[in-house]
ROLUM-363224 format. One line per 10 residues: number of its first residue (from 0); for each residue x, y, z of C-alpha. Coordinates in nm, 3 decimals. Layout:
<atoms>
NUM> X Y Z  ...
</atoms>
This chain:
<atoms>
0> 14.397 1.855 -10.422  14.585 2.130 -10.208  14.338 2.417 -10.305  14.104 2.168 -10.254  14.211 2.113 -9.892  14.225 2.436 -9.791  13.911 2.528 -9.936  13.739 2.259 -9.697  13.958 2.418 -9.393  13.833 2.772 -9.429
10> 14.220 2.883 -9.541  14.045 3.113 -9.889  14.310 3.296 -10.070  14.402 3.672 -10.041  14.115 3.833 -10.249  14.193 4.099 -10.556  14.231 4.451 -10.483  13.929 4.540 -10.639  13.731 4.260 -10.473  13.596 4.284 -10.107
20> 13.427 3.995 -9.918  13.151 4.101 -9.639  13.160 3.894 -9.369  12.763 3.932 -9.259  12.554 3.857 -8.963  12.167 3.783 -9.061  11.892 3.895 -8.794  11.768 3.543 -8.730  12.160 3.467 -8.679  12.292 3.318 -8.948
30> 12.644 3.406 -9.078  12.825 3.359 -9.411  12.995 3.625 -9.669  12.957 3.725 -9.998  13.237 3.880 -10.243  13.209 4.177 -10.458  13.420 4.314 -10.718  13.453 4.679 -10.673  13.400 4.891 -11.074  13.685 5.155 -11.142
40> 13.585 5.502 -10.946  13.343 5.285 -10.712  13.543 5.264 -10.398  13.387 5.223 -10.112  13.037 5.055 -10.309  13.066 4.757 -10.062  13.064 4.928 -9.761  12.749 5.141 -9.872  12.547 4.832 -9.941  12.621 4.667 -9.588
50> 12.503 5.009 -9.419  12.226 4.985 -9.661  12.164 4.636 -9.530  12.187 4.715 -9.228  11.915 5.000 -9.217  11.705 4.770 -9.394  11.683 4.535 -9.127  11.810 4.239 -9.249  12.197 4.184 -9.101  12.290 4.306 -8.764
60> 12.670 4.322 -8.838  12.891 4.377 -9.113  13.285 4.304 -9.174  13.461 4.426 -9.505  13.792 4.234 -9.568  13.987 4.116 -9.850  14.244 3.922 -9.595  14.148 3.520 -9.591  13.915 3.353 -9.351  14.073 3.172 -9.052
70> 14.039 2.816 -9.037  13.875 2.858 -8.681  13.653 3.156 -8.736  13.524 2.912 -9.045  13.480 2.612 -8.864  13.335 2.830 -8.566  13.033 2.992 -8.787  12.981 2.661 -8.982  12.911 2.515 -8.627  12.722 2.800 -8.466
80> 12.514 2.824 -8.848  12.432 2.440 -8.747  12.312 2.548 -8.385  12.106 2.809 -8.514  11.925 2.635 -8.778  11.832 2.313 -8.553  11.698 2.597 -8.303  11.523 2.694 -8.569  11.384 2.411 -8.666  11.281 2.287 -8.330
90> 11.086 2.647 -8.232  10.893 2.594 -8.581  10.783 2.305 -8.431  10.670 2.359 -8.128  10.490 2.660 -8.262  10.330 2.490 -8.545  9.912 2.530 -8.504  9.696 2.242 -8.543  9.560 2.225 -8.911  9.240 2.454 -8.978
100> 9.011 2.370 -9.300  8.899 2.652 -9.544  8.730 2.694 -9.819  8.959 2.670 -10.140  8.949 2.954 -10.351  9.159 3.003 -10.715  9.395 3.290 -10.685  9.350 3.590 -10.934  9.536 3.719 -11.209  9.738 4.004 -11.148
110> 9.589 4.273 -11.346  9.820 4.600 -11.374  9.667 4.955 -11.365  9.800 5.148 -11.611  9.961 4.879 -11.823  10.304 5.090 -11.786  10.330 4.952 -11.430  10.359 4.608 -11.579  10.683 4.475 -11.497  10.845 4.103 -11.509
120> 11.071 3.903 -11.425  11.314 3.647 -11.627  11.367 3.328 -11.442  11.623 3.052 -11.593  11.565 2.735 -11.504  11.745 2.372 -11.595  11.516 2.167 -11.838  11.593 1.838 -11.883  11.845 1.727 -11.999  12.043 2.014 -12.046
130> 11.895 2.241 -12.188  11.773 2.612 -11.979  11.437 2.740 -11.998  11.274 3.067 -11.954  10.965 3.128 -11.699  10.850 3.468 -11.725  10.767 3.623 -11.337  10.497 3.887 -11.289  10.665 4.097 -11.032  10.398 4.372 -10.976
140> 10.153 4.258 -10.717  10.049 4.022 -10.464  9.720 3.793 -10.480  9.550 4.053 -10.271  9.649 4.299 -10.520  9.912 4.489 -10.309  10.240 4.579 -10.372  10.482 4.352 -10.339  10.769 4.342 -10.081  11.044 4.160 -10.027
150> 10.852 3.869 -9.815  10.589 3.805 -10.083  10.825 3.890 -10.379  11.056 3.576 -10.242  10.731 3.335 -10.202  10.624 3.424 -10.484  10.985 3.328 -10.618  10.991 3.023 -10.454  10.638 2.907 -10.508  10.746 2.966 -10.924
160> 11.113 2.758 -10.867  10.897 2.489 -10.693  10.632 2.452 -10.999  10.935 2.383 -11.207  11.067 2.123 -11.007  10.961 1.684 -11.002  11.007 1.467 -10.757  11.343 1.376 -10.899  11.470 1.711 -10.898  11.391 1.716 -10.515
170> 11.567 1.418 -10.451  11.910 1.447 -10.599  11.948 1.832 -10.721  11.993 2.122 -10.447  11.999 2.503 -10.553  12.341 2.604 -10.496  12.317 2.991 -10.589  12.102 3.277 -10.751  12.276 3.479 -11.003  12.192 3.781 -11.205
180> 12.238 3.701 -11.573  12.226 3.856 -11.965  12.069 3.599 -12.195  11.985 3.609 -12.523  11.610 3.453 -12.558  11.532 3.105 -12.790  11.280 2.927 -12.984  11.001 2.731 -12.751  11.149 2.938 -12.428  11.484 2.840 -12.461
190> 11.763 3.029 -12.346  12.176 3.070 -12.462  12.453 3.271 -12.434  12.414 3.277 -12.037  12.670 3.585 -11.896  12.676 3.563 -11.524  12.701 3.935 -11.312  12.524 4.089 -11.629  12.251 4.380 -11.546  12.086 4.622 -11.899
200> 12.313 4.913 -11.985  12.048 5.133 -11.924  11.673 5.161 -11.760  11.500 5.210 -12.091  11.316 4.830 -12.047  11.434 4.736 -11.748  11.339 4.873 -11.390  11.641 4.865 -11.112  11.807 5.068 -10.924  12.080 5.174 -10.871
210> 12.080 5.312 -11.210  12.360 5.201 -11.464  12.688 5.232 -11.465  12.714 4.984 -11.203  12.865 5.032 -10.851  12.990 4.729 -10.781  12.942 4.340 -10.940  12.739 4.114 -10.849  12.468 4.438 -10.719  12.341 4.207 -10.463
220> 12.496 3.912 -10.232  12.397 3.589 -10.373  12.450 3.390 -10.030  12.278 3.661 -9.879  11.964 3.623 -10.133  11.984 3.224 -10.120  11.997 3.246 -9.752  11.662 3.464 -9.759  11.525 3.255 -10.054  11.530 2.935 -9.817
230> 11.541 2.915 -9.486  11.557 3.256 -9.341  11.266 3.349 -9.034  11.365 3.727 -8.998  11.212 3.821 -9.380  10.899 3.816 -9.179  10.986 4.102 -8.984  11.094 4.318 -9.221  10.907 4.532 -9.452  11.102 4.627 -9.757
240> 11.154 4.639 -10.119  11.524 4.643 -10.063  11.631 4.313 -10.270  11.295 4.350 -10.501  11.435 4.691 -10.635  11.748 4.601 -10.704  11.649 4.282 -10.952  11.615 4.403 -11.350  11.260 4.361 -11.392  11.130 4.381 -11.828
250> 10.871 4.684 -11.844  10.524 4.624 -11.963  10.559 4.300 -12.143  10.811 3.996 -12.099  11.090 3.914 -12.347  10.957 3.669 -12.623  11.173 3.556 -12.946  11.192 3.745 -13.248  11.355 3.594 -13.566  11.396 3.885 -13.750
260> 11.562 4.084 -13.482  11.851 3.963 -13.222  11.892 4.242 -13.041  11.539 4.196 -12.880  11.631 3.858 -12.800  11.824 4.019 -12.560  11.722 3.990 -12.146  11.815 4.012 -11.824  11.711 3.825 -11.531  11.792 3.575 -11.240
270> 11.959 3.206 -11.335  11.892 2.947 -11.069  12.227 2.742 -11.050  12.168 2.362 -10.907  12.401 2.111 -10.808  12.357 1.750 -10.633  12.224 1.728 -10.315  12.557 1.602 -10.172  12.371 1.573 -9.830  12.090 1.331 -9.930
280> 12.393 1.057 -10.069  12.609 1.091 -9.795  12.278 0.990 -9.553  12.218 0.745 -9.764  12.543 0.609 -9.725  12.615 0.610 -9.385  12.279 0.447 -9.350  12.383 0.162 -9.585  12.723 0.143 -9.442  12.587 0.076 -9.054
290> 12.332 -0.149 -9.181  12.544 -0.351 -9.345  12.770 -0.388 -9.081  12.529 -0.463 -8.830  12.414 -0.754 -9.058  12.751 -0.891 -9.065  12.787 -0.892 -8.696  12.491 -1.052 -8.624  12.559 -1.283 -8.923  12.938 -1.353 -8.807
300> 12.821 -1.389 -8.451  12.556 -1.662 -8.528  12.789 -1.869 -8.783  13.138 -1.858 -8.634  13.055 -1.778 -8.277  13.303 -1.489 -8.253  13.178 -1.166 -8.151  13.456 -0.972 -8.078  13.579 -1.046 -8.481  13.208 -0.997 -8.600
310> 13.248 -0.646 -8.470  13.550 -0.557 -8.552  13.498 -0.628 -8.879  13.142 -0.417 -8.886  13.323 -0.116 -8.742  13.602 -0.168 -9.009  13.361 -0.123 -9.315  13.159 0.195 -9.122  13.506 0.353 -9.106  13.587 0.283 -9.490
320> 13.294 0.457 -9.625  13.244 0.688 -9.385  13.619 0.777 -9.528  13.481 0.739 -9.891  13.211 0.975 -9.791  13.404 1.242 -9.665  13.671 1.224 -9.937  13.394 1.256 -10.176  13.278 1.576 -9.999  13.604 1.713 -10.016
330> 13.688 1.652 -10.392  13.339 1.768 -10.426  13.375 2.107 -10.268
</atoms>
């Protein structure tokens, strides 16, 4: 319960020596961090990466600390993250066009010139009911045949995670993180053996960079990625390969499964990680919980003539679940 506690009030714990957290700034002004563990002989890994960041275009300010997070800096970006994204919301729609209707056209099959240029992309998603399936990513070009970038890398990402997804998915499950993963590949596109912060030992099937050994673990920042993944407006303005380049991507062919030899059952790729949309039940709640007392009062009001009790009551069971609700949040953090 106590780690719990001061997990909800910002108060994180004094991080490794070998582990850094950076404390980022997006363009469209977002803020979170993400934490990196530092390999032997790699000092100073973390700091490249946020310059690298930064000259890519997509953070405007970078902090490298392994010294906790204050309860009001926390509090103070979880706020000012809230500001921003309602802004954000609100300028989308103002700005959104009236509808135009075109002509429907199927999109083409990416066809790669030489075949060597081939490369793909391992995507692990949940199947129900628990098992993990493989969807294969061709991660060469675009539907217009161009190379792809970071913006139309992460659509096309998304527009694959959303294929995957029903309507039940949408309503209770929420992605909670990206990770890079080794798997080892399954009958009917199956996966196992999941090992999180895994990249290939070398560059002999997979294309990344930088080149193994490894600077620093996990080689990107997952918040960072999932903020970019969902909801981030400043991946428009930026034209780069930065996060595309860094993702093992399978030369030529994608990783199918081979009885009579394990060791090609062996791939590397990205693992969507999904948890329940904690938001959509605690609307649903509060919804329930006003409702209900607004019944009684009008209910108490009408039988025994007493106002003042009908709504003292109603406000009494508002304030119990809205107390259930938030203790649920904070086991659930």
């Amino acid at each position: 319960m106590y780690s719990s506690t001061q997990k909800f009030l910002g108060k994180h714990e004094i991080l490794p020596n070998a582990t850094r957290r950076m404390i980022w700034t997006c363009k469209c002004g977002h803020a979170s961090y993400d934490e990196f563990a530092e390999l032997s002989g790699r000092e100073g890994a973390v700091v490249h990466f946020a310059k690298e960041l930064m000259q890519a275009g997509y953070i405007t300010r970078a902090q490298i600390t392994n010294q906790p997070l204050g309860t009001i800096s926390w509090i103070g970006g979880r706020l000012q993250n809230g500001i921003n994204l309602i802004s954000r919301k609100l300028s989308k729609i103002r700005s959104t066009p009236l509808p135009t209707f075109v002509k429907v056209s199927h999109p083409k099959n990416p066809v790669c010139l030489p075949a060597d240029d081939c490369r793909w992309l391992h995507l692990c998603m949940k199947k129900k009911p628990y098992a993990t399936h493989l969807k294969p990513l061709h991660v060469c070009k675009d539907k217009n045949q161009d190379p792809l970038t970071d913006k139309t890398f992460l659509k096309a990402l998304k527009h694959a995670c959303d294929k995957e997804k029903t309507w039940k998915d949408w309503a209770v499950l929420k992605l909670r993180r990206i990770e890079f993963i080794g798997f080892e590949a399954c009958p009917d596109d199956h996966v196992d053996h999941i090992k999180p912060n895994d990249l290939p030992p070398t560059t002999n099937e997979y294309d990344f960079a930088p080149p193994p050994p490894p600077k620093m673990v996990p080689p990107i920042g997952p918040e960072h990625m999932l903020h970019l993944f969902q909801d981030c407006p400043s991946i428009s303005d930026v034209n780069s390969n930065f996060y595309l380049q860094r993702i093992p991507r399978r030369k030529i062919e994608r990783i199918a499964y081979n009885a009579n030899s394990l060791s090609e059952n062996l791939g590397w790729g990205l693992h969507f990680v999904e948890g329940l949309n904690t938001s959509l039940a605690v609307t649903v709640m509060l919804i329930l919980s006003s409702v209900l007392g607004i019944i009684f009062a009008i209910c108490w009001t009408i039988l025994e003539k007493d106002i003042q009790g009908a709504l003292g009551v109603a406000a009494y069971i508002t304030s119990v679940m809205t107390l259930a609700v938030m203790t649920w949040q904070l086991w659930a953090l």
